[in-house]
N, C-alpha and C positions, 0 to 999 in steps of 0.2 A: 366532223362528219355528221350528216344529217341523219339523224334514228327516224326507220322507218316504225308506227304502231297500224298495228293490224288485229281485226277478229274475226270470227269465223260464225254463223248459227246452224247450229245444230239440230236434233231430231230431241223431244223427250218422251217420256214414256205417258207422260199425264195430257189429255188433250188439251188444246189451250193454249197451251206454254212452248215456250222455245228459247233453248239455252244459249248462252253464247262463251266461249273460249276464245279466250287471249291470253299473249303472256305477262304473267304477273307483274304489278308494276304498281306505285303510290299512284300515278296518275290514272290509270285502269279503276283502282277502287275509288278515287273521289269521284269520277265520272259515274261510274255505276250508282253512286248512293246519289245524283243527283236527278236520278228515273224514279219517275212517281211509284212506281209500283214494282218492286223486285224481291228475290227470296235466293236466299246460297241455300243450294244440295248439297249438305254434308258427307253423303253418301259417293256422289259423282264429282266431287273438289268442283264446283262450277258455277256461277251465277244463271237465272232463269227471270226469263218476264214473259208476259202475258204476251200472245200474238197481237192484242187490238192497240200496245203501246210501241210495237215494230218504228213505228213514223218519228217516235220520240227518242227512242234508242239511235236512231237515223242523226236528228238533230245535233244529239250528246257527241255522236263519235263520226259530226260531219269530215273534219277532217283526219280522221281515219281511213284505210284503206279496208274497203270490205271483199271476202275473201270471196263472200256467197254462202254456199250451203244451204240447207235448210229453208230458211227465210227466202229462197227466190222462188220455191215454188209457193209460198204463202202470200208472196204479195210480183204479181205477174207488174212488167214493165209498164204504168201509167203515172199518172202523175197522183200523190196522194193528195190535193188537196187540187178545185178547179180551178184553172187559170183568171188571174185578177182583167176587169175589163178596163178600159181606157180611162183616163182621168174624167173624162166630158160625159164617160157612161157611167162612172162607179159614182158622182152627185147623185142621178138617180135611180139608179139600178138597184145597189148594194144593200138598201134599207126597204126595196119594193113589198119584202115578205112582209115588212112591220107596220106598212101602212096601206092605208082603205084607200084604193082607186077606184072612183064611178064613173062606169060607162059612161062613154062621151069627155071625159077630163080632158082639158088641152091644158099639157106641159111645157113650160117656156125652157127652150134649152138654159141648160146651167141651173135650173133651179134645185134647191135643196130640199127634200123631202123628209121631213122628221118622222122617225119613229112614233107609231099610233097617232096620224095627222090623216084625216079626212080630207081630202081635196074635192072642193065647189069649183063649179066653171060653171059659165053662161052661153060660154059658144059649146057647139053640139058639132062641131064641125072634125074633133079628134077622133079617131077609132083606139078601141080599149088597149092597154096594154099589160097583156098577162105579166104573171108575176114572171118563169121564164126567161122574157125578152132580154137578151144583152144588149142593143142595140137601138137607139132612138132618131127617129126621122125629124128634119126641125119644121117646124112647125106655127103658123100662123096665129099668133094667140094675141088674147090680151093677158092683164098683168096678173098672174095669180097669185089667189088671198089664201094663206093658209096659215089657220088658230092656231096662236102658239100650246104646246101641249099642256095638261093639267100637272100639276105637281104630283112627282110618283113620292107613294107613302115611302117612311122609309124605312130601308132594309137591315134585319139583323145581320151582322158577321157571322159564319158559323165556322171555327177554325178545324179543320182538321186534323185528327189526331195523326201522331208521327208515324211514318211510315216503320215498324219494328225492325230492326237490327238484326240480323243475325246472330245468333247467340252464338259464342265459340264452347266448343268440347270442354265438358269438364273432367274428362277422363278421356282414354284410352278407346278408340272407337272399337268395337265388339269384332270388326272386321280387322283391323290390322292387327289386334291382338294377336286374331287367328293366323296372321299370316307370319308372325313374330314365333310364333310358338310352334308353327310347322316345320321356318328356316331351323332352331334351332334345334328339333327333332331330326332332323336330318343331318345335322352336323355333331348327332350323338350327346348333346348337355346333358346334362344329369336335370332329376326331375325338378330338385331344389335350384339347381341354379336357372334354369326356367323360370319356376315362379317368382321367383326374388328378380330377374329380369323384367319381368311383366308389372310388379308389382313397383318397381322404380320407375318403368316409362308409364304408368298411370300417372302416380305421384307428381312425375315432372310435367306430363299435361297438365295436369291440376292447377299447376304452381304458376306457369306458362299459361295458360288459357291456348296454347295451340298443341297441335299436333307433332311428332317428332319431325312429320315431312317438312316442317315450313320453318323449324327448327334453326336457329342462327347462334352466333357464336355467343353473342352478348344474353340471350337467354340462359344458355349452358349456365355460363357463368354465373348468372343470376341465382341459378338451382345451387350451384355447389355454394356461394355466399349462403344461402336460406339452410344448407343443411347444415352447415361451418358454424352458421352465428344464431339460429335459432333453433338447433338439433343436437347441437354439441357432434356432431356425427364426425368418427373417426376417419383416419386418412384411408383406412380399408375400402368403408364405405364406400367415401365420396368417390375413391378410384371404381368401383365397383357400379357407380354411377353412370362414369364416364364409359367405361365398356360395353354399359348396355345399351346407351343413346347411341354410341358408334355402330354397333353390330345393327343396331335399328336402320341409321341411315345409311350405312354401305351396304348390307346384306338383303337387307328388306326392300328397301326405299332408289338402291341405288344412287344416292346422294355422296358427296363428300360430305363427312363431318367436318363441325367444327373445331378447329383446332382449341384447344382448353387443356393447359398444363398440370401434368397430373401431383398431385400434393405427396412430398415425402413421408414415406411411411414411417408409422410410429417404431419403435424401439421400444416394447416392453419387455419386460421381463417377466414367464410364465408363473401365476401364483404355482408355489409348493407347501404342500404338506411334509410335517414331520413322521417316521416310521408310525410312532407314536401313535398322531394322530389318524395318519391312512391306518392302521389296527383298528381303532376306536371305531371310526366311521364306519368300517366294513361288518364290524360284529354290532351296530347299532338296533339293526331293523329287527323286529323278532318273527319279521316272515321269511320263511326260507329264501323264497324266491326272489324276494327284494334285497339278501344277502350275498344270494348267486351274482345279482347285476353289477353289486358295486364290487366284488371281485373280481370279476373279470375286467373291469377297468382298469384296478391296481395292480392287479397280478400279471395281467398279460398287456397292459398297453392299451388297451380298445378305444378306438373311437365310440361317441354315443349311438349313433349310426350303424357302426359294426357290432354292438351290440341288438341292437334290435333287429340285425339281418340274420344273427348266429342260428346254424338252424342245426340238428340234432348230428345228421351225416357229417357236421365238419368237423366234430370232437373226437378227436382221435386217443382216448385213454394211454391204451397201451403205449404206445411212443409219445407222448405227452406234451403233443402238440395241439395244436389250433390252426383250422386253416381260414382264414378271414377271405372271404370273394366279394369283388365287387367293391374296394376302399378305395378311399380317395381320387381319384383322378382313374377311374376302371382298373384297378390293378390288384392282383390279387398278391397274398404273402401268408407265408407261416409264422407263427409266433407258440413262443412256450405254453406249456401247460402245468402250472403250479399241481404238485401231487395234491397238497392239502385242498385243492379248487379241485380235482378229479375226485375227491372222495364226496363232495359238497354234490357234485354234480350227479353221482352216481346215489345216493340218498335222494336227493330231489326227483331224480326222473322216477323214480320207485315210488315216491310220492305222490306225485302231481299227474302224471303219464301223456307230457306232453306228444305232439303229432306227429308236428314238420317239426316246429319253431322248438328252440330251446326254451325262451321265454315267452309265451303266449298270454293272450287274454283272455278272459271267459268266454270270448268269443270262437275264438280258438286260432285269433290272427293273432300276427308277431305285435308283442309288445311294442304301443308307440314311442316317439323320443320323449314326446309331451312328459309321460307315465315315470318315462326313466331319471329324469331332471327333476320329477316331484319327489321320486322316491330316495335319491340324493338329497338338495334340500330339508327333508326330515330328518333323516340319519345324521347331517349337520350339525341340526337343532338339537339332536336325542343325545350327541357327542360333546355338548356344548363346543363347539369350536366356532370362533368368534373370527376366524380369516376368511376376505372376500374372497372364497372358490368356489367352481363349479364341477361339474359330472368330471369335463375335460382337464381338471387340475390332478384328478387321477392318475391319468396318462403321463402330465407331465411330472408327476410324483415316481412313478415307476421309471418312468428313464435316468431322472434323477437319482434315484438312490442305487441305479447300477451304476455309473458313473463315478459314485462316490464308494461305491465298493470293488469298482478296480475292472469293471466291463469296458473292454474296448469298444471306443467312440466307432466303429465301424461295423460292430454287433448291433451295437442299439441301433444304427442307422437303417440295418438290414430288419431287425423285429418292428417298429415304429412304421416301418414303410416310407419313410423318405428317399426320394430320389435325388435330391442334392444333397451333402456332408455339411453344406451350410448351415441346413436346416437344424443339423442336430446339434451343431457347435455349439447353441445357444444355451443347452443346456451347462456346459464348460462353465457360464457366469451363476451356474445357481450352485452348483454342487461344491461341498464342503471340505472335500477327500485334501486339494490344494489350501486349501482357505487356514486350513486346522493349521497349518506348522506355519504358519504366522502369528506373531504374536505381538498383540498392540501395547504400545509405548507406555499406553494407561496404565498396565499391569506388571510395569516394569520398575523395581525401586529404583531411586534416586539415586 
């Protein structure tokens, strides 16, 4: 079946210029880069040329079908260039501008007129013939003599420099950003998973030199190779990758994505602390309030997040709870309240006499995550403990150790805030409560 190709020209904002739309195509863009003069709109996804190369754009996409638009009222129905004259006229018509006619010259048909040639005659008997004239009367002459021309000096080459390229994005244009970040406001993301969305479809422009719009399957790939082998980047990520180019190109873009298979998630096992050590670390800091934070992670489960949302109304002493709003996935939950963490708590607010927030900064806004991961970190270092954990192995410390001291897998599930039993099973491979009444072969006499 025969492919029809077609474009359209358009209106632009800049005078001058007139853009043209087609559909995208290899042979679309080799044609366009072979117009002397053009520039892609980043802005408008579009190629542009100058009105005065219309003629040349014509020649490039002769056989194309042109739709119109634009360009017909720019160049009204004539011919762009004058009609060529007869073979008999164009000997000496065609070079008439180039050369000296003197009144009176009698022309013998067919003769050849060189460029910058003086024509002598001796009969008087011709009438002048403007430059103008297409057409020549014959004419009674004799044989005309004309000097062959002087040698022209000769001329330097002056090459042109290259017509520039359109540079591709090297990020994330400022406009789809915004429209990436509206869709996803609208469909309620949370603010971190926003940015970390925006901040992977930069990247993968970056990586890509295009756009997510123009996005194809062998790019994708591409991406997730570069973060696999040159990022080390977990199976989280790379998945975490692929979600946001998709959500780009269905949600945003209206595209089908690329199909790109998502890599098996890892299987770790959460660092834990020993009783021991979650003690040590939490009585490390010798500022009150940096002893508050790491208790409340141990003692009640907290994410790092829900620590720095805790704000004064959710502490409920007397019944000696906690009420956490707004965790993980919008959802709100209760969790315990350690006595020895309520007496900590009620010392500190006598203290410090925070606002809103439980734990504030001298500013008087909620402590950031940044602050709460440092102050971890130190108490680390001040505990000497030498295992890779962080803020969140807290968390997985406390679930842990009810586990192993006989709380039902269905408790924990409901304090932790897990919504599948999946989730918490995992702890089942760390805790010790089963592990203990085994006993290895090593310690067994012979």
């Amino acid at each position: 079946m025969t492919q029809h190709h077609y474009l359209i020209f358009v209106n632009t904002s800049e005078e001058g210029w007139i853009g043209i739309d087609a559909p995208y195509s290899e042979q679309f863009l080799d044609r366009m880069h072979s117009i002397s003069r053009r520039r892609y709109n980043w802005d408008k996804k579009r190629w542009e040329i100058p009105i005065a190369i219309i003629p040349e754009a014509r020649r490039v996409f002769a056989d194309w079908k042109i739709l119109g638009g634009a360009e017909e009222a720019r160049n009204p129905d004539k011919p762009t260039s004058p009609p060529l004259a007869s073979p008999a006229t164009r000997s000496t018509v065609g070079t008439s501008t180039a050369a000296t006619i003197r009144p009176g010259a009698t022309i013998r048909p067919g003769a050849t007129i060189r460029p910058g040639a003086t024509i002598k005659a001796d009969v008087a008997t011709a009438s002048a013939i403007p430059s103008s004239t297409t057409t020549l009367a014959p004419l009674k002459t004799k044989s005309l003599s004309v000097p062959p021309p002087s040698p022209k000096p000769p001329t330097a080459t002056i090459q042109a420099p290259p017509n520039p390229q359109p540079q591709a994005p090297t990020t994330l244009p400022e406009t789809d950003a915004l429209r990436i970040e509206l869709a996803m406001r609208a469909r309620k993301y949370s603010i971190r998973t926003i940015k970390r969305y925006l901040a992977i479809l930069k990247d993968f422009a970056a990586y890509s030199k295009k756009t997510p719009d123009k996005t194809i399957a062998a790019d994708l790939t591409a991406y997730l190779s570069h973060l696999e082998k040159d990022r080390k980047a977990s199976a989280s990520t790379m998945n975490q990758a692929i979600s946001a180019v998709k959500f780009a190109l269905q949600t945003v873009y209206g595209y089908d994505a690329p199909c790109a298979r998502r890599p098996k998630a890892d299987r770790k096992l959460p660092g834990v602390l020993s009783k021991d050590e979650a003690m040590r670390l939490c009585k490390a800091p010798k500022n009150l309030k940096h002893r508050v934070a790491l208790a409340l992670a141990y003692s009640a489960g907290l994410r790092v997040s829900e620590i720095a949302k805790l704000r004064l109304g959710d502490i409920d002493i007397d019944r000696n709870v906690l009420l956490i709003r707004g965790g993980k996935g919008r959802k709100d939950r209760y969790t315990i309240l350690a006595k020895t963490l309520a007496t900590m708590i009620t010392t500190y607010r006598d203290l410090y006499r925070p606002r809103e927030w439980l734990l504030e900064g001298p500013d008087g806004t909620a402590l950031s995550i940044r602050s709460l991961q440092a102050i971890f970190y130190k108490a680390r270092e001040d505990a000497h403990i030498d295992k890779e954990v962080s803020i969140h192995s807290l968390r997985h410390s406390f679930a842990t150790h009810l586990l192993e001291d006989g709380t039902d897998l269905r408790y924990i599930q409901t304090l932790l805030g897990h919504t599948s039993p999946k989730t918490t099973q995992i702890y089942t491979h760390v805790a010790r409560r089963n592990v203990l009444r085994i006993r290895s072969p090593f310690d067994t006499e012979g």
